[in-house]
C-alpha positions as CSV (number, residue, x, y, z in Angstrom):
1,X,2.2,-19.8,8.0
2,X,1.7,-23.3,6.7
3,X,-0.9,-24.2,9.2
4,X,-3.0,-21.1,8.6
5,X,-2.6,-21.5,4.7
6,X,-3.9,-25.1,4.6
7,X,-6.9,-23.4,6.8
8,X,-7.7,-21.2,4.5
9,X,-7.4,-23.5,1.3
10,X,-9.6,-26.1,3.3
11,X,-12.5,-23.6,4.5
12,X,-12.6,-22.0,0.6
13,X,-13.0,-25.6,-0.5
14,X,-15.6,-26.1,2.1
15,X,-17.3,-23.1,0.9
16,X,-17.3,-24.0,-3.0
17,X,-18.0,-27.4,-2.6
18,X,-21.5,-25.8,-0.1
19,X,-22.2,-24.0,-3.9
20,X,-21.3,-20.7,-2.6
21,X,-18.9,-18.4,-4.7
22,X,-15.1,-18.1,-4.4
23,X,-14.7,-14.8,-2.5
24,X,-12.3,-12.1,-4.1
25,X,-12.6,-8.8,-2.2
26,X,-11.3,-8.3,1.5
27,X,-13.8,-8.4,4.3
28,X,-15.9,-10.4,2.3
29,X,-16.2,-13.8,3.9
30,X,-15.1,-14.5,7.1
31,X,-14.7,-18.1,8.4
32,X,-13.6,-19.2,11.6
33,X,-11.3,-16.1,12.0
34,X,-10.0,-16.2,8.6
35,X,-10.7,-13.4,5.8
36,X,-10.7,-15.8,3.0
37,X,-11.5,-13.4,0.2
38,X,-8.0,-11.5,1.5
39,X,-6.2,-15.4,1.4
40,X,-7.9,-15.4,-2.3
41,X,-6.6,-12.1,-3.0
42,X,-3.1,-13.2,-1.6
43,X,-2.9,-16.0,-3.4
44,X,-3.4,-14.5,-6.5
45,X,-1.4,-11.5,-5.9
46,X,1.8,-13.6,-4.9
47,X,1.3,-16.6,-7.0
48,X,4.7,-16.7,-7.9
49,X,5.7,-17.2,-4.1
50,X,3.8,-20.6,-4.0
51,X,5.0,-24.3,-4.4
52,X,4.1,-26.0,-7.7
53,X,1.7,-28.0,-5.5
54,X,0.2,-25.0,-3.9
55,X,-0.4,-23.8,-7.7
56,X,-1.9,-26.7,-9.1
57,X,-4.1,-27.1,-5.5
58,X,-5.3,-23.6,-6.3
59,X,-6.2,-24.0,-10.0
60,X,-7.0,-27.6,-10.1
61,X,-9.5,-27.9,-6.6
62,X,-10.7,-24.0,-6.4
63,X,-10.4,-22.5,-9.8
64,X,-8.2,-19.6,-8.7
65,X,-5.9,-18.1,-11.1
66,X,-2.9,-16.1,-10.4
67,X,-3.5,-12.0,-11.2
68,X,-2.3,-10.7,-14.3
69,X,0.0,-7.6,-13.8
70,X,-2.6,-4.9,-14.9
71,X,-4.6,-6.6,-11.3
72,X,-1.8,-6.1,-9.1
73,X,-2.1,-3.8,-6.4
74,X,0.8,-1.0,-7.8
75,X,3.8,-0.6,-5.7
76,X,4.9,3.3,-5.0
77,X,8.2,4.2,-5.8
78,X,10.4,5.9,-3.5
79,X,10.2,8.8,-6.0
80,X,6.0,8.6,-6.1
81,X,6.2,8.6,-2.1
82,X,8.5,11.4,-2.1
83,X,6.6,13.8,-4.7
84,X,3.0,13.1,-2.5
85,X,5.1,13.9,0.9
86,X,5.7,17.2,-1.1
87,X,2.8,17.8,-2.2
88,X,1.5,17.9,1.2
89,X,4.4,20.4,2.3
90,X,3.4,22.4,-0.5
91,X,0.0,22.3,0.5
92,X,0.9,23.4,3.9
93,X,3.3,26.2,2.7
94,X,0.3,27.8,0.7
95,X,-2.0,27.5,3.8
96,X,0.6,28.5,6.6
97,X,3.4,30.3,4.6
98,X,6.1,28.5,6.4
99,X,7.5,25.1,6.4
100,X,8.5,25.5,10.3
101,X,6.0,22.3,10.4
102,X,5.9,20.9,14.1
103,X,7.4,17.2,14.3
104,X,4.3,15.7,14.8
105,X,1.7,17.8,12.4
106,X,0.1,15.0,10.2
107,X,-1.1,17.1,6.6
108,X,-4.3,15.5,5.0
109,X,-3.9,15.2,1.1
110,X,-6.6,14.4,-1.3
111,X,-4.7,12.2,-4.3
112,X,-5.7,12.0,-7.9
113,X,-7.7,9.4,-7.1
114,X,-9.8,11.2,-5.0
115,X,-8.8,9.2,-2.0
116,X,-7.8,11.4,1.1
117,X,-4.0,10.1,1.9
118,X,-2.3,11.1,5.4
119,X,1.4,12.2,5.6
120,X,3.6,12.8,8.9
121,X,4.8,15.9,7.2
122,X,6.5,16.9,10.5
123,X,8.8,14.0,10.5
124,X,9.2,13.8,6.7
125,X,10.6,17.5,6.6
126,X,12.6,16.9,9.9
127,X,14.2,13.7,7.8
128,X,14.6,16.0,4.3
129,X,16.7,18.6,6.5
130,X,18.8,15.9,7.8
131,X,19.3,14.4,4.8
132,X,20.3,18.0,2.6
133,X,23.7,16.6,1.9
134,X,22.3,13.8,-0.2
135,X,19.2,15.5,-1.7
136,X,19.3,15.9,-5.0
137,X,19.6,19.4,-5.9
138,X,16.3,19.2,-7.8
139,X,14.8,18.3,-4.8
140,X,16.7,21.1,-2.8
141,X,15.2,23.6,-5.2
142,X,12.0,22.4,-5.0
143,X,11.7,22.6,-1.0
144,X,14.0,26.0,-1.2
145,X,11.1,27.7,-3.3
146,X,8.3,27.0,-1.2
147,X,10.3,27.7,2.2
148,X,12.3,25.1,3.5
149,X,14.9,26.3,6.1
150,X,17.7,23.9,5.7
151,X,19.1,24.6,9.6
């Protein structure tokens, strides 16, 4: 990991010091095998992971700061994961008018942000009737009124 971060930091420098911009989006720039606008990104995103040296290298030699929060890539909840999975059963109750969904059916969602999300439904309501003695009853109900068979 060391190796292939000293890589990265020395082929960025390379590149700024050549008068080219720091890359910041993934797939940008690739050098010798390395996506250095992802190592930018990763850098930033997990700032607080690095050594004080690796910091000050970053800032002082490259002019990379760490992402603000607001930049962050947002982390899903267990709960945020669990209300798209449903929202693809739900999607394939009004469509089929059953949940009897086969273990391997994958149901295509479009999210709010327009981007088209896939969800092993089949295994995710396999795993929801195994787990209906620590479901919340919320959740029971929810799955109950569009069709879930519990056995």
């Amino acid at each position: 990991m060391a190796g292939t971060w000293q890589r990265c930091f020395h082929l960025v420098r390379m590149r700024l010091d050549a008068g080219e911009a720091l890359p910041t989006e993934a797939g940008e720039v690739l050098r010798q095998g390395e996506d250095l606008g992802r190592w930018v990104q990763s850098v930033r995103y997990g700032w607080d992971q690095l050594t004080s040296v690796q910091q000050w290298m970053c800032e002082q030699v490259l002019g990379i700061e760490p992402a603000s929060e607001d930049e962050k890539p947002k982390r899903r909840t267990q709960a945020d994961k669990w209300a798209l999975n449903y929202e693809a059963a739900r999607q394939f109750y009004t469509r089929e008018g059953h949940l009897q969904v086969p273990r391997k059916h994958v149901e295509r969602i479009v999210g709010e942000d327009q981007e088209e999300r896939e969800h092993k439904l089949g295994a995710w309501i396999g795993n929801q009737r195994s787990r209906a003695a620590t479901l919340t009853p919320e959740r029971m109900e929810q799955l109950s009124a569009i069709g879930m068979r519990w056995s």
